[in-house]
N, C-alpha and C positions, 0 to 999 in steps of 0.2 A: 269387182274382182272376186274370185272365186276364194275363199277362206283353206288355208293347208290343209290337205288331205294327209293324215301323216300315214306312214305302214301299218303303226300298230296301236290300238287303246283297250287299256284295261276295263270291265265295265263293272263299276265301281256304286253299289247303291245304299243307301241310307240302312239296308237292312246289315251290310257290312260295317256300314260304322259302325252298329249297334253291338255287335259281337264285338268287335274290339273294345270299344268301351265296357263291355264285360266282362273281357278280360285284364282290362287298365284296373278297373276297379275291386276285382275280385281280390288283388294285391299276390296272386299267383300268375308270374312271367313266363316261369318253363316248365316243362313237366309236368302239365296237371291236366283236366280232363279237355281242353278243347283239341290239344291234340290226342288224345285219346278219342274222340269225337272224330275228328277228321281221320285217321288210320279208320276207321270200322267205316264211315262211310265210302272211303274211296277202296279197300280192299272190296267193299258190297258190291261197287260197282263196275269192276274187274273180275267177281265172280269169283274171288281168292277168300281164304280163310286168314291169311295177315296182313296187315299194313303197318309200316315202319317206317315214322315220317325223320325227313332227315333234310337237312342243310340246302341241299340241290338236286338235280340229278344227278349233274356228275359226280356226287359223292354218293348218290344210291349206289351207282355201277362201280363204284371203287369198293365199295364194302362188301357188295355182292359178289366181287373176284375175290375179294378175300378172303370172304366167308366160304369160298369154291376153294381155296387151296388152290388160287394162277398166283405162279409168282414165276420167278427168272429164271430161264430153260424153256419156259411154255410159250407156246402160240396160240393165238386168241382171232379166228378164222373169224371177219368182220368187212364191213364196206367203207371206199373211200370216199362215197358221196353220201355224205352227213355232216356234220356239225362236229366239230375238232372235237367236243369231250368225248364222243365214243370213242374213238381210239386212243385218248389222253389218259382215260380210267385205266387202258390198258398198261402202257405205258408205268401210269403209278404205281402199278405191283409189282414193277420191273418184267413182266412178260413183254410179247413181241407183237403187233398187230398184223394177223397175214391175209389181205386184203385181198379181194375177189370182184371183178368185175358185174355191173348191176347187169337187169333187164329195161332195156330200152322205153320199156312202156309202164310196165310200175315202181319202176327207180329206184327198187331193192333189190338185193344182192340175185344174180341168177345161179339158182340152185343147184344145177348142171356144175359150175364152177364150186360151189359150195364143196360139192363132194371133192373136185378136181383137188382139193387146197388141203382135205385135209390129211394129218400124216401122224408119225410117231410123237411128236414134240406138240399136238393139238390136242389143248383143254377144254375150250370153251367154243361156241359158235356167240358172238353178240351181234343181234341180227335187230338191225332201225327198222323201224316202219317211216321210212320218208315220208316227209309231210302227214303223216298218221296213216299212212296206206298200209291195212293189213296182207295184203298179197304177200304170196308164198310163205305168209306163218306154220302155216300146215306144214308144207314140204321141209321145211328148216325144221320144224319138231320131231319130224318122222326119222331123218339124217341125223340128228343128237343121238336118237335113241337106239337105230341101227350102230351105229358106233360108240355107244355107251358114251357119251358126254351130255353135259348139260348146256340148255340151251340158255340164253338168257337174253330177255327180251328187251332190248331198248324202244318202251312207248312212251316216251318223251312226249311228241306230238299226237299222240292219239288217243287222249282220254275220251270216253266213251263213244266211241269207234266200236262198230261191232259186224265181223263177217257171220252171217247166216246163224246170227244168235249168239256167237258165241266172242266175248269180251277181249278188247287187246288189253294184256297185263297178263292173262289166261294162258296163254299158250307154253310161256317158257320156263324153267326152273324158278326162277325169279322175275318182274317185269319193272320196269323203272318208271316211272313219270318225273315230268317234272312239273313246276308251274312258275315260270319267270312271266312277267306282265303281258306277252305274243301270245302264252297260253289260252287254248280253252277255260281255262278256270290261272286265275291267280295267290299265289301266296305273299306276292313280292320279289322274293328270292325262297326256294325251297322245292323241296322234292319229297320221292315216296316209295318205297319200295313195297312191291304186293307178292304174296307167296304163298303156299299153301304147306310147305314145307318146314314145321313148327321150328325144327332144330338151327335150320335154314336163319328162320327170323330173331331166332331168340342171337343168335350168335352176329346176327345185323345189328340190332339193339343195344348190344355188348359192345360192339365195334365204335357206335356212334357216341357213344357216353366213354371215351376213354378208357374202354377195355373191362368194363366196371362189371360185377356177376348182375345178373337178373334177380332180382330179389324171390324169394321162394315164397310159396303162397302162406300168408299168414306175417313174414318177414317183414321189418321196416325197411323202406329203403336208405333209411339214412347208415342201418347198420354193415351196410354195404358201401359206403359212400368214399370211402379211402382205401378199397379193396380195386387190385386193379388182376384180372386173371390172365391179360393179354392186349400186346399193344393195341391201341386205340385211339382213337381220332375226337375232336369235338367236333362233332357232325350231326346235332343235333335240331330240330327246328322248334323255334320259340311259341309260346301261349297265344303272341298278338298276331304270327303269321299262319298259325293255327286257328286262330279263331275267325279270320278272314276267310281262311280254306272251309270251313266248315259253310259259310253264310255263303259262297261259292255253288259249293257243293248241294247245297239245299236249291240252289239257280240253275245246277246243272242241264235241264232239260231243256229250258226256256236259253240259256246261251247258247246251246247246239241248234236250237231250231234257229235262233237269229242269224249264228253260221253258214246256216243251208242256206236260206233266204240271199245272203248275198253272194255264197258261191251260186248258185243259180241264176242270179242276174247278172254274173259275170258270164256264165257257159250260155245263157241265152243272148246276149250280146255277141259275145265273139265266136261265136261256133261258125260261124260264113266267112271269118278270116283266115284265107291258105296259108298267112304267112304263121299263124299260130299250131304250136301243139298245144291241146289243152289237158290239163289231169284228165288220168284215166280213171274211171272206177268197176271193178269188177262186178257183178251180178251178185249180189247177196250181200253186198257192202253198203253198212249206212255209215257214212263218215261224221264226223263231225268238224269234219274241217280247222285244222292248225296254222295254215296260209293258203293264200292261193297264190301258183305260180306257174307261167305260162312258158312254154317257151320257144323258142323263134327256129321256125321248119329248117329241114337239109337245105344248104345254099346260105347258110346265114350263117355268121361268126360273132367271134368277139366282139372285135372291133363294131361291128352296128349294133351288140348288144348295149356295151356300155357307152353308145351315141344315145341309142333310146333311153335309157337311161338317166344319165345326167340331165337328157333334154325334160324328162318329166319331173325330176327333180326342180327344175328352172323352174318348171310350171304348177309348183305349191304340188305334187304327186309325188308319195311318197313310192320308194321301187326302190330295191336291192336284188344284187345278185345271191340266189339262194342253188346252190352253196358250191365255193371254189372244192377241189378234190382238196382231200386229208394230206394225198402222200406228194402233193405239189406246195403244200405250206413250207416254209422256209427251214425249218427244224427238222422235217420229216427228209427232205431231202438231203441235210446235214446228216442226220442221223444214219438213214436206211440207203444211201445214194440212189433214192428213188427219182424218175426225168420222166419227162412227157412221153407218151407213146404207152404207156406201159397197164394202163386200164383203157382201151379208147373210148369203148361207152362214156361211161363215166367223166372221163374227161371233153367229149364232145357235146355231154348235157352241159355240164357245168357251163360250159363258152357260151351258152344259147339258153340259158335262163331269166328270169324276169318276174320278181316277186310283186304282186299289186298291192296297195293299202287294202287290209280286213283287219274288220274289227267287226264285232256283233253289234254296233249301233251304226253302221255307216246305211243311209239312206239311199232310198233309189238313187235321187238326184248326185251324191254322192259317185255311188258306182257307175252311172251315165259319164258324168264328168271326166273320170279317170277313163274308160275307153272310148270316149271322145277324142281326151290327149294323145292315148295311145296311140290307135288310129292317126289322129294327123303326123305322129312321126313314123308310123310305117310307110304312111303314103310319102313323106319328104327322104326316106330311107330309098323308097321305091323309084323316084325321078331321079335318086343321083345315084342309080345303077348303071 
C-alpha cells in the first residue's frame, strides 16, 4: 500500500536545527540579530530596502493598513478569491472590503473591474497574487498611482516569484509575505513585511512592538521600553522563528527549484487531460510555486469536485478545495448580505478547484501516484455521467 501522500510538508534540514539551537543557546529569544538577519535577507530578495518581520501575515496586512491611515469610512478595493486574512486585515481597521471580480485565467483580480470599484470612500487597492501568480501586478500599480492610492501587495504565496526580473513584494507600497509550514520557505508561524518606504516601516516596527518609539541611533532600547507613542499590537516574531527563516532563506534557491521540478511533473502528466484546467503562467514569469491546483473544465461542478476529492482523500491523497469565495463565508454574508451570483468568476472557480499534495521533497513516484488517483476518479466521474 501506498504510504499518505499528505498536501503539504515543510522541508526541514539539520542546517535549520543548527540555527535554532543558536538561537536557544545564544540566551537571546526575541529581538536580537536573527531576526535582523531574516528582515535584510528577505527585503534583499524582494528587491525592497525594508523588512519588518512580524507574527503572520495577516498581521503584516493589519499593520500595513494602519500604518496607511485605512480605518472606518474607507474601502479597501480587494479579491474574493483568496484566503480569508486578506479581507479580515481589512476588516480589523474597521474599513470595508470592496471586492471585484478575478480574470478567469490568472485568478487575480481583473483590472478592468479594478478601476470599475473604485470611488470617493477608496483607500487602498490589496491585490493577492493567488497561488504566487504575479499577473496583472503592473496594471494594479499603474491604477494606485493614477488615483493617488497606495497599492499594497498581498505576496503571501509568492516569495521569490519573479515577472521579467522584477521581484513580488516590489510592486506595492508595502508587500506582505507570509510563511506558515505550505510556504515556500517556513517560520512556523510568521510573516514579513518589505517596503522601501522608510517612514512606512519605521511606523510598522512601532505598530508591532506595542506602539513603542524606534529607538534613535546611538539610544538604548530599553530607554524606550515603557514609552508607548501609539496604539500597538504584540506582533512581533521570535529569535527561534527567525533563526529558522534565516537557514530557510539561505535554502531559498534549492526549495524553488525542488518546486518547479514537481510542478512540471505535474503539467507534464496532466496537460492531455480535457477534464483539467491547469495554472497558467505568463511569459516572463518564474514562479516559484506556493501550491499546485487544478481545476475541473466548464461542465463540471461542485458536487464532482468534492466527489473527487474525498475519493483521493480515501486514497492516502492529500487535496483540498483552494479557496471557497471570501464574500460566501458565513460572517461575510452576516455582515455585507453578500449571496451567490454576485462575483461569478470567482465563484465558479472556486466550485471547480482541486488542490494536489506539493511539497519540495515529493518524488517522482510520488507525483505519479497522485495523478494516477486522480485520473482513475475522473474516469469513474466520467461513466457515471
Amino acid at each position: 500500500m501506498h504510504e499518505e501522500i499528505p498536501l503539504s510538508r515543510p522541508d526541514i534540514t539539520s542546517a535549520e536545527e543548527e540555527c535554532v539551537l543558536q538561537a536557544l543557546r545564544s540566551g537571546r529569544l526575541s529581538q536580537g540579530p536573527f531576526v535582523e538577519e531574516f528582515e535584510r535577507l528577505v527585503a534583499q530578495r524582494a528587491q525592497c530596502r525594508h523588512g519588518v518581520a512580524v507574527s503572520s501575515g495577516t498581521d503584516g496586512l493589519h499593520l500595513v493598513l494602519r500604518a496607511l491611515g485605512v480605518g472606518p469610512g474607507d474601502e479597501v478595493v480587494t479579491t474574493p478569491f483568496s484566503f480569508v486574512a486578506s479581507s479580515n486585515a481589512i476588516l480589523m481597521v474597521g474599513a470595508t472590503p470592496k471586492f471585484v471580480d478575478i480574470c478567469p485565467t490568472s485568478l487575480n483580480m481583473d483590472p478592468g473591474k479594478v478601476v470599475e470599484a473604485i470611488g470617493p470612500r477608496t483607500k487602498a487597492i490589496l491585490a493577492v497574487e493567488a497561488f504566487g501568480n504575479p499577473t496583472h501586478m503592473q496594471a494594479y500599480q499603474t491604477i494606485a498611482a493614477r488615483h493617488e492610492i497606495p497599492l499594497i501587495e498581498d505576496c503571501c504565496e509568492a516569495l521569490g516569484t519573479t515577472h521579467r526580473g522584477r521581484a513580488c513584494g516590489h510592486y506595492g507600497r508595502a508587500g506582505v509575505f507570509g510563511f506558515y509550514p505550505n510556504k515556500q520557505i517556513t517560520t512556523g508561524e510568521g510573516g514579513m513585511i518589505v517596503t522601501d518606504d522608510e517612514r512606512l516601516a519605521a511606523t510598522c516596527r512601532s505598530l508591532r512592538n506595542q506602539g513603542r518609539p524606534i529607538p534613535k541611533p546611538g539610544e538604548h532600547a530599553l530607554g524606550t521600553w515603557l514609552a508607548h507613542d501609539r496604539l500597538g499590537y504584540n506582533a512581533r516574531l521570535d529569535e527561534l522563528s527567525s533563526a529558522l527563516g534565516v537557514a530557510q532563506m539561505r535554502r531559498l534557491d534549492e526549495l524553488i527549484t525542488g518546486r518547479q521540478r514537481v510542478a512540471r511533473g505535474y503539467l507534464t502528466r496532466l496537460m492531455h487531460r480535457h477534464e483539467l484546467i491547469l495554472p497558467t503562467v505568463d511569459e516572463g514569469t518564474e514562479m516559484s510555486w506556493f501550491v499546485f491546483v487544478v481545476r475541473l473544465a466548464t461542465g463540471w461542478g461542485r458536487v464532482e469536485r468534492d466527489r473527487i476529492i474525498a475519493s483521493l482523500r480515501r486514497h492516502d491523497v492529500g487535496a483540498a478545495d483552494y479557496f471557497p469565495c471570501i464574500h460566501l463565508q458565513p460572517f461575510y454574508r452576516e455582515l455585507f448580505g453578500y449571496r451567490e451570483g454576485m462575483f461569478p468568476i470567482a465563484e465558479t472557480v472556486s466550485q471547480r478547484t482541486i488542490a494536489l499534495p506539493f511539497f519540495t521533497r515529493m518524488t517522482d513516484r510520488d507525483v505519479g501516484f497522485v495523478v494516477q488517483t486522480l485520473e482513475l476518479m475522473l474516469e469513474r466521474e466520467l461513466l457515471a455521467r
